[in-house]
N, C-alpha and C positions, 0 to 999 in steps of 0.2 A: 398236250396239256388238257384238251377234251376229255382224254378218256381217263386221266387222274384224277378230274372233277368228279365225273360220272362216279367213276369208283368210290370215292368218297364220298359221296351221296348215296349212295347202296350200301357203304359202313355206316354209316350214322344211321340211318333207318334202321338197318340189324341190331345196333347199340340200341337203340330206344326201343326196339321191338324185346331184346334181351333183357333191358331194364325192366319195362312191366312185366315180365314172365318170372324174372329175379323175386317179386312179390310174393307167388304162389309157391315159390320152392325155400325161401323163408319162413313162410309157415309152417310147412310139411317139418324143414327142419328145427323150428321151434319145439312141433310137439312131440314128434321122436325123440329130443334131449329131455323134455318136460317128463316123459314116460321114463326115460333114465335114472331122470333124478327121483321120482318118484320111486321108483325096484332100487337105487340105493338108500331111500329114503328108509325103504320096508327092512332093508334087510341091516343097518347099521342099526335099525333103532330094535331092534327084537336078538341081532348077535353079538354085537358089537356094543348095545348100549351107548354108543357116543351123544355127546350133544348135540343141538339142533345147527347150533350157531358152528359147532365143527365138523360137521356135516356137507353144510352148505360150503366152508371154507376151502372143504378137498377136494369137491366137487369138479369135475373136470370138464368143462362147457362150450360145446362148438357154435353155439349157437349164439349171437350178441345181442340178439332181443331179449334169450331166458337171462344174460350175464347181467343185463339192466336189469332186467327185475327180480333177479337173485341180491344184488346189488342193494337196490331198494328196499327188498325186505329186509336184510341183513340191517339197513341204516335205521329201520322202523323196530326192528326186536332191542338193536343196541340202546337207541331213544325209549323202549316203551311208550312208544304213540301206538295208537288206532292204524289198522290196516283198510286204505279206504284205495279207490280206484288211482290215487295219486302215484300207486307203485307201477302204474302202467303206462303215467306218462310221456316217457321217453320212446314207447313202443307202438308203432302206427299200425304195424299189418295185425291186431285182433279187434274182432269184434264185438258187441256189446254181450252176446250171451256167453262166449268166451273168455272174455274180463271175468265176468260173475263166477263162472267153474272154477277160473283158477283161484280169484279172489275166495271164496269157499275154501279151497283147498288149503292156501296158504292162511287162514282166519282158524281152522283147526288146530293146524299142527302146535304141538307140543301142549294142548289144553289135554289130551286124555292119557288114560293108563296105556301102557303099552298093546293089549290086547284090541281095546276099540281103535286103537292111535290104528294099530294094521286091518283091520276093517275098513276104515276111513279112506287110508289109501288105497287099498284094495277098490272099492269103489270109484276115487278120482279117476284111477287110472284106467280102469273101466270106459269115463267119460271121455278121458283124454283119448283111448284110443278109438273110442265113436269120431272125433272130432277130428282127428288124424285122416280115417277112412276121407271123410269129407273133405279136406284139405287135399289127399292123395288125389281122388276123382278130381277137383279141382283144376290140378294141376296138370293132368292130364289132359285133361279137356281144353284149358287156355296157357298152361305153362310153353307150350311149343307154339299154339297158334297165336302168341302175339310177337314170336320171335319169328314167325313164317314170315308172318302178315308183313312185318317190321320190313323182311326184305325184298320180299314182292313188291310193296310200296316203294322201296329204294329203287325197285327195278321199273318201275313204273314211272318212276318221276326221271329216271332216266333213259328212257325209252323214249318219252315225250320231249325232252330237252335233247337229244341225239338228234 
């Protein structure tokens, strides 16, 4: 019955140490999808001609933080409101200078001619994949070490209670 506890105490450690690593690999896959959406952005609106709003509808999204604020936007073009930080809401892992790029991003679209509209992106995507880099190092760096840490700690606290 010891060494079930123990066990268990070395799961739940990995679990929590998993969960905080789960943060940094959420990101990584935010911006990867975000850059997705943006090269189908570029290439529906310059071959395809579709709309904005059917666009984002076909859009195919692995990601559940871009899906909320894909989401969001879509509720904000349908209402014609202001595109204001409120569309990020729901999503905890960016942060403030990250909001702003993407918030930029999504405040362009569909305001220019097709020619600047692929500039525009062209550029975001640019940013996004600076931001990517950064999120990749990130994650590298602490995506593993707080699922180590997590079980070392498990093994520590069972080592002492042994």
């Amino acid at each position: 019955m010891k060494y079930l506890l123990l066990g268990v105490i070395v799961a739940i450690c990995g679990y929590i140490g998993y969960g905080l690593s789960k943060y940094y690999v959420s990101r990584v896959k935010l911006f990867n999808e975000l850059i997705n959406f943006a090269e189908k952005l570029d290439t529906d609106i310059n071959f395809g001609k579709s709309k904005l709003l059917s666009i984002i509808n076909n859009f195919k999204c692995n990601s559940k933080d871009l899906k909320k604020i894909l989401e969001m936007y879509k509720a904000c073009l349908v209402e014609n409101k202001a595109f204001t930080e409120d569309i990020f809401k729901d999503v905890k892992i960016l942060k403030d200078e990250e909001k702003h790029i993407m918030l930029n991003f999504f405040t362009e679209l569909g305001k220019l001619d097709v020619f600047n509209q692929t500039k525009q992106i062209e550029n975001s995507k640019i940013k996004f994949k600076e931001v990517l880099e950064f999120c990749s190092d990130e994650k590298k760096k602490y995506g593993t070490l707080y699922l180590k840490l997590g079980i070392i700690l498990g093994l520590l606290i069972a080592l002492i209670l042994f």
